[in-house]
ZABA-61586 format. One line per 3 residues: number of its first residue (from 1); their letters; for each residue x, y negated, z negated of C-alpha. Coordinates in steps of 0.1 Angstrom, whole numbers. Layout:
// ZABA-61586
NUM> a> X:Y:Z; ...
END
This chain:
// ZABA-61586
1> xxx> -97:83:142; -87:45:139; -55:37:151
4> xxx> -50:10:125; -73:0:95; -70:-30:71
7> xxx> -73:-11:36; -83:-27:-3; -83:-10:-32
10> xxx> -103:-34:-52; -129:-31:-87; -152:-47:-111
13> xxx> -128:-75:-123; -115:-88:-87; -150:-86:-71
16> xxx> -149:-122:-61; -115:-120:-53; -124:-93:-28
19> xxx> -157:-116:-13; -129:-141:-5; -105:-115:14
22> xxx> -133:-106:31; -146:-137:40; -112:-148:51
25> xxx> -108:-113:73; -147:-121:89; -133:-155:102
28> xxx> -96:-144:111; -99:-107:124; -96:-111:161
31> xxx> -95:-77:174; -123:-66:151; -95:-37:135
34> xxx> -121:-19:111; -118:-33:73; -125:-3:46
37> xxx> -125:-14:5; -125:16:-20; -138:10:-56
40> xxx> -147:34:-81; -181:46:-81; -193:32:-107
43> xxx> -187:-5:-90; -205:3:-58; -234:-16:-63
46> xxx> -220:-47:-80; -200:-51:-46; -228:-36:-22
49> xxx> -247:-68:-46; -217:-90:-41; -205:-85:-8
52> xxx> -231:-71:6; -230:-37:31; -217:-51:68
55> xxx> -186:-56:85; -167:-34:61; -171:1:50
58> xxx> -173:7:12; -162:41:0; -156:55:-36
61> xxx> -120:60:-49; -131:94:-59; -134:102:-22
64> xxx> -102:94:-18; -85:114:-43; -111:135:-49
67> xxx> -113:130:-91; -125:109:-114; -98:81:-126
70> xxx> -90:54:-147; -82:16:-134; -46:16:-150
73> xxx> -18:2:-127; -2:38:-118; -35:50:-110
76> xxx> -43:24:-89; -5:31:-68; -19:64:-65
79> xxx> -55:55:-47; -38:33:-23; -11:59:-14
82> xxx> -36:84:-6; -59:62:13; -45:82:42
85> xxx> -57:114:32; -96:104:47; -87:109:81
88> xxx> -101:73:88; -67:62:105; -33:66:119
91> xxx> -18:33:99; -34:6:74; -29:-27:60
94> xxx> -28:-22:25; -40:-57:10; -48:-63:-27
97> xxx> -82:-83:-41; -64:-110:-44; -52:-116:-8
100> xxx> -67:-136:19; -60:-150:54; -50:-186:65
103> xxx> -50:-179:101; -56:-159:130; -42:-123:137
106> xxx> -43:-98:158; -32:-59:156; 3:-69:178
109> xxx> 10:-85:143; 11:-53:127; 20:-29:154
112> xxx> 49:-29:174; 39:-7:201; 2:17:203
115> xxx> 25:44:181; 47:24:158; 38:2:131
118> xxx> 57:-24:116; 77:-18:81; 81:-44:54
121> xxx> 116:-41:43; 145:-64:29; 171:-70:8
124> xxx> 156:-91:-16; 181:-117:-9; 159:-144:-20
127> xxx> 157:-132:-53; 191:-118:-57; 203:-153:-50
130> xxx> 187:-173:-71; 185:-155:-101; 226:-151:-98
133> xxx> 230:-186:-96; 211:-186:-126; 235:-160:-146
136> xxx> 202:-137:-147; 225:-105:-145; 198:-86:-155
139> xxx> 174:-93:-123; 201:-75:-100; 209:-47:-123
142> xxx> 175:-41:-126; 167:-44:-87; 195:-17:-81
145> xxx> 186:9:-110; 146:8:-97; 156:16:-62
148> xxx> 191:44:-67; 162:63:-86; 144:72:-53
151> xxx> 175:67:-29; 192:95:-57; 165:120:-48
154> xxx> 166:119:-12; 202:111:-7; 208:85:4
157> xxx> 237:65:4; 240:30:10; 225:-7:10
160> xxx> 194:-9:-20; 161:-25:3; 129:-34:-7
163> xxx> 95:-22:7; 71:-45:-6; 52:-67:-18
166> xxx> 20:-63:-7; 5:-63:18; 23:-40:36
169> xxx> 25:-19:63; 19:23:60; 17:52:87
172> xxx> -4:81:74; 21:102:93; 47:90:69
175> xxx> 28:96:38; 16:133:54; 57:137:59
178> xxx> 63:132:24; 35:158:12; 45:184:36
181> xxx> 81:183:35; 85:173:-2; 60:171:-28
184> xxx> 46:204:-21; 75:223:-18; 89:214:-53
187> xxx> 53:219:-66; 48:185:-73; 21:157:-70
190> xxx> 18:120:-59; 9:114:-92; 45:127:-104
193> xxx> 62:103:-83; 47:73:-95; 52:85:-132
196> xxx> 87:92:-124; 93:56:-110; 65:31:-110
199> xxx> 63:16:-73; 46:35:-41; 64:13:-18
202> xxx> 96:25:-27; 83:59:-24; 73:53:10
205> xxx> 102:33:23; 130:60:15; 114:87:27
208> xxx> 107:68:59; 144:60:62; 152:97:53
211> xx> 133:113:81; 138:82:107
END
């Protein structure tokens, strides 16, 4: 098993979008850390035609989460959540199609140590600022509703933080956590989280907090 992997979910629409990632990660990859891409299966051989087969490892979305699915934006949460469940690492980079590298990197970018990845996480401050200068009440509101929802569930109390955007930074051991110790136990599914609230890295992030 890979210690750390860079991970795309990617199909037939962002196919040169992906040739471009990849061609940024050939030239910037420094310490070679293996680069997988799942696409449906029916896309295979439009990117095996696109981006031809080395340097990455292609696999079917259906080997991830072992069904036939539709591209639709919860769906696609879902693959890239469960990228973990092939056994091909310990942590990933998840990266989106339309991602690509302006410089150099290494895995001490990622990792902080050979057990412990980094975690994307902030207060949105940014955001928050400028869209209260702005009398955008809404934005904030908003921001704080999406991210009570999760804390709620796992109780916790305190500061609202944000786990994303992409790309970010997942252990599988965090994602194994989460299955083991809660969505099996109430009978649930991955697929109910995201249809309860819309955003894996929310998902991810509080129950990384919860269990330290």
């Amino acid at each position: 098993m890979n210690k750390f992997v860079i991970y795309c979910k990617s199909f037939n629409r962002d196919v040169d979008r992906a040739k471009v990632l990849l061609d940024t990660i050939k030239k910037h990859n420094k310490d070679n850390i293996p680069f997988y891409m799942s696409v449906p299966s029916t896309d295979m051989e439009l990117f095996k035609n696109k981006l031809g087969t080395d340097y990455y490892n292609l696999i079917t979305d259906e080997s991830i989460i072992k069904k036939n699915i539709d591209e639709s934006w919860i769906k696609q949460q879902i693959v890239k959540s469960e990228f973990w469940k092939t056994g091909e690492c310990e942590n990933y980079l998840m990266v989106d199609s339309d991602s690509y590298f302006i410089k150099d990197f290494y895995l001490s970018d990622f990792m902080y140590d050979d057990d412990t990845p980094y975690t994307v996480m902030h207060e949105c401050k940014d955001l928050l600022q400028f869209t209260s200068r702005r009398k955008m009440d809404f934005v904030k509101k908003s921001f704080v509703e999406d991210r009570l929802f999760v804390q709620n569930i796992f109780d916790r109390q305190g500061r609202q933080f944000d786990f994303g955007p992409g790309p970010v930074i997942w252990s599988a051991k965090a994602w194994k956590s989460l299955k083991e110790n809660y969505i099996d136990p109430n009978g649930l599914t991955f697929e109910n989280l995201i249809e309860a609230k819309h955003c894996e890295f929310h998902w991810y992030g509080e129950w990384l907090l919860k269990m330290r």
